[in-house]
N, C-alpha and C positions, 0 to 999 in steps of 0.2 A: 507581587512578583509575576512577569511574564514568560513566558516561551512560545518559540515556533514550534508548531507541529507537523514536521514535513511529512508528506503521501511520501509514497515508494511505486516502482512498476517494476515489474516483473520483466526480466529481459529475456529468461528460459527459463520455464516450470516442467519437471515433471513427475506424475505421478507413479510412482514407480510401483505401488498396488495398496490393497485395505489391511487393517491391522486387526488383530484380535479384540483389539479394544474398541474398535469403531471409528477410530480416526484413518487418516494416508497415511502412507510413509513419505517422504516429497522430496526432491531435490530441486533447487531453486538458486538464480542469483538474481539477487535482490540489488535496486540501488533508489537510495532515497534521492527526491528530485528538489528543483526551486518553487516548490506551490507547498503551502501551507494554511492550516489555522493557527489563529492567534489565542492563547487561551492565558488568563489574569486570575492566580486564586490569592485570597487573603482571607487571612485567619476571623474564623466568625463564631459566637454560639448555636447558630444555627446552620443546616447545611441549603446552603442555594443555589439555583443554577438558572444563571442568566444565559441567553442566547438569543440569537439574530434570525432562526430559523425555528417558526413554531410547528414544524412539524417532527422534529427531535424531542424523544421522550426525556425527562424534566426528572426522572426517575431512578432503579437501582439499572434499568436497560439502561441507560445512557454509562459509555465507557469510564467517564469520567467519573462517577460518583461510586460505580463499581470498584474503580482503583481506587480508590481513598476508602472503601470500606476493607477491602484487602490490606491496604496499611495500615487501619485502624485494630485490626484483629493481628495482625502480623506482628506490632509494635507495642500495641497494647498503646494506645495512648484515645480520645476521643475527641480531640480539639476537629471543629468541623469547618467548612471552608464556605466561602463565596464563590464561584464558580461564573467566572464571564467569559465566553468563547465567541470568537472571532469565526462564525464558519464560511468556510471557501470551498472544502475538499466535495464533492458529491460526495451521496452516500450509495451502497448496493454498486460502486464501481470499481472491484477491485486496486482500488489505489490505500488502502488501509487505512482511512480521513479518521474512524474510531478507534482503532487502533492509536493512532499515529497523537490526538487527544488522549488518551489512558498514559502514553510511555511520556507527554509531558508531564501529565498532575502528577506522576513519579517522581521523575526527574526533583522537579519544584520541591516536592514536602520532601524529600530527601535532604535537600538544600535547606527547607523552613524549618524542619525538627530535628537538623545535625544529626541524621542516622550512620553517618556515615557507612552507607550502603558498601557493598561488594558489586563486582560484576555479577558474579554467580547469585547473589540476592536479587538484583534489579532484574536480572532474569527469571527465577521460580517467582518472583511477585508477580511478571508480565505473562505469565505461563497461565495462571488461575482467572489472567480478565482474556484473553484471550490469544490464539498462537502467533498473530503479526505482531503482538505489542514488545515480546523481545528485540526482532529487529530493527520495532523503531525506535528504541531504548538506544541501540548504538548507533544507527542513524549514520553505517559506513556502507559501502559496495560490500556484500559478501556472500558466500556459497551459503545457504542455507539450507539444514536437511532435517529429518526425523518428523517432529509435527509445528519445526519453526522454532527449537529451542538451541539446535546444534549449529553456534553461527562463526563462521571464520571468514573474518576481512579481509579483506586483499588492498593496497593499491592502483587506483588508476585514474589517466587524467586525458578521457574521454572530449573530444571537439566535437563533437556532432550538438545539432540542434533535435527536439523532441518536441511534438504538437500533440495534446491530446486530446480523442473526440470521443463523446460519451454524447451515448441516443438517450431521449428521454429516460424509457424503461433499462431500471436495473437487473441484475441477477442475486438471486436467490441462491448463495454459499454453501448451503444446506444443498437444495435442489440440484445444482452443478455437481456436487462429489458423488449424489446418489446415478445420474445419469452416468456419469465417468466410468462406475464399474459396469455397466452391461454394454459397452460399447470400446468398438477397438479406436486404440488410440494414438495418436503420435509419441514417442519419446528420444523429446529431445535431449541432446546433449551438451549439460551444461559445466562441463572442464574445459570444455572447446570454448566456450563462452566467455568464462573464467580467464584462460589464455589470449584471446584475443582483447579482450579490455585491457588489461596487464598489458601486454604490447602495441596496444593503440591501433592494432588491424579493422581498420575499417568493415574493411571488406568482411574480414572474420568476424566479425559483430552481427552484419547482415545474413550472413550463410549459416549464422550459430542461433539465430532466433525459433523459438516455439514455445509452444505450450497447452500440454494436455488438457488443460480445462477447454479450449476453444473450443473445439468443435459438440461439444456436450452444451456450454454457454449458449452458443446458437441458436441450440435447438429451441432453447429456450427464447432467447431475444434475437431473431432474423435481424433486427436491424444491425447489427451487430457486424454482420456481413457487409452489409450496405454503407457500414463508413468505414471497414476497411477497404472496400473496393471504392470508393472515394479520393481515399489516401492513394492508391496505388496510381491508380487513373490519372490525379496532379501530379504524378511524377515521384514522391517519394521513394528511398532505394528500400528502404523494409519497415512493413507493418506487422504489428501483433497484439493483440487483446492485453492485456494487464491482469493477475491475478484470474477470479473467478469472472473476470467482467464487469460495470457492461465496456468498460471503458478501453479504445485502441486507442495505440502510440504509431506514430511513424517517424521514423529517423532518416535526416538529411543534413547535406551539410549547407545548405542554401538558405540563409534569409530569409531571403525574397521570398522562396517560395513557401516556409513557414507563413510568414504576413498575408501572400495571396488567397491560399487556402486557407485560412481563418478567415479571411471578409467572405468566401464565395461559403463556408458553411454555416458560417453564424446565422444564417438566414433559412437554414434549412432545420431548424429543430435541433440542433445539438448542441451542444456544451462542450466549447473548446476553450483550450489554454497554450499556451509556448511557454514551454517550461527546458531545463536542462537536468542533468545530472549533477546533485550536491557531491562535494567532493571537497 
């Protein structure tokens, strides 16, 4: 059996402060896009994990085998899998590429061992591999709050074009949230964000973008800056980081100039894609 693993970008995150527990609190809307991994599990007595990128650990760190041992204990059952994954998404780019791998091999053995799962199930399973894998369990536009567990969908049927450029060097998840608390921060707001999608406000899309991690991200990966001010410079109407980084998006409604600005950065060290919003 296959599935697509769709990344997600962050259109407005923000952190609205630290928890007792050690996690954020966050508010966010979320929308998965058209870039994906491709990932093939089939039932084995052995557990394997094939892939196209040998510098992915092969191990319980890899998301995917993480989630198959949370069904394994969840379910109680031990039947073990083949694992072939298609990877596309960077990794360390805020687009949720392991994430986004963990909520298919759910999906799948859900379908292969007739659990017939609940929402509220494929959620607390997504919750223990880790806090994006809910979202891309449902793999809709939606507000997302608490530590990524509290998700409500909305509609909407967004026309813009999305280009994404990711500099070599990634961001550190961990590193990002600790920077975030000793530094002031932006908070954006994302109802305004929420409403202008819903209504297909362009404009409002542009004037509703931010997100708390960037400027802590930065600090950490400068280039960071350097291709959002890239994006700006071609003309794009709004740029913003994605997640914890390293990866910016810019939104436009042009073609053309999606295509142009891919051939003038492909050549400068980044990792670009023209991607949309899944919907």
């Amino acid at each position: 059996m296959k599935d697509r693993a769709f990344a997600k970008i962050n259109l407005c995150l923000d952190v609205a402060g630290a928890r007792d527990d050690g996690y954020h609190e966050l508010k966010m809307i979320m929308v998965p896009i058209t870039f994906y991994d491709v990932l093939e599990l089939q039932p084995s007595r052995e557990m394997e994990m094939i892939m196209d990128k040998a510098y992915l650990p092969a191990d319980d760190r890899n998301t995917i085998i993480k989630a198959i041992h949370v069904m394994q204990r969840r379910y109680g059952f031990d039947l073990n899998f083949r694992c072939t994954l298609q990877k596309h998404i960077p990794t360390r780019a805020g687009l949720a590429g392991g994430s986004a791998d963990a909520a298919a091999a759910i999906r799948m053995i859900n379908r292969l061992m007739r659990l017939n799962m609940s929402r509220e199930e494929m959620i607390e399973v997504g919750r223990e591999v880790g806090s994006d894998v809910p979202f891309c369990l449902i793999n809709k536009p939606a507000l997302v709050e608490g530590t990524g567990e509290k998700i409500q969908e909305f509609e909407c049927h967004p026309d813009f074009e999305l280009l994404l450029v990711k500099p070599r060097k990634g961001v550190s998840t961990k590193e990002c949230f600790r920077l975030v608390d000793s530094m002031e921060t932006d908070h954006p707001d994302c109802l305004k964000m929420r409403e202008a999608l819903i209504c297909n406000d362009y404009q409002g899309v542009i004037d509703s973008l931010g997100n708390s991690l960037e400027a802590p991200a930065v600090q950490l990966v400068s280039q960071i800056k350097d291709a959002k001010q890239a994006l700006l410079d071609a003309g794009f109407d709004g740029v913003l980081m994605s997640g914890s980084g390293s990866t910016v998006f810019g939104i436009t409604k042009d073609k053309e100039l999606v295509e142009k600005t891919m051939e003038q950065l492909k050549g400068q060290k980044y990792f670009v894609r023209h991607t949309n919003i899944l919907v």
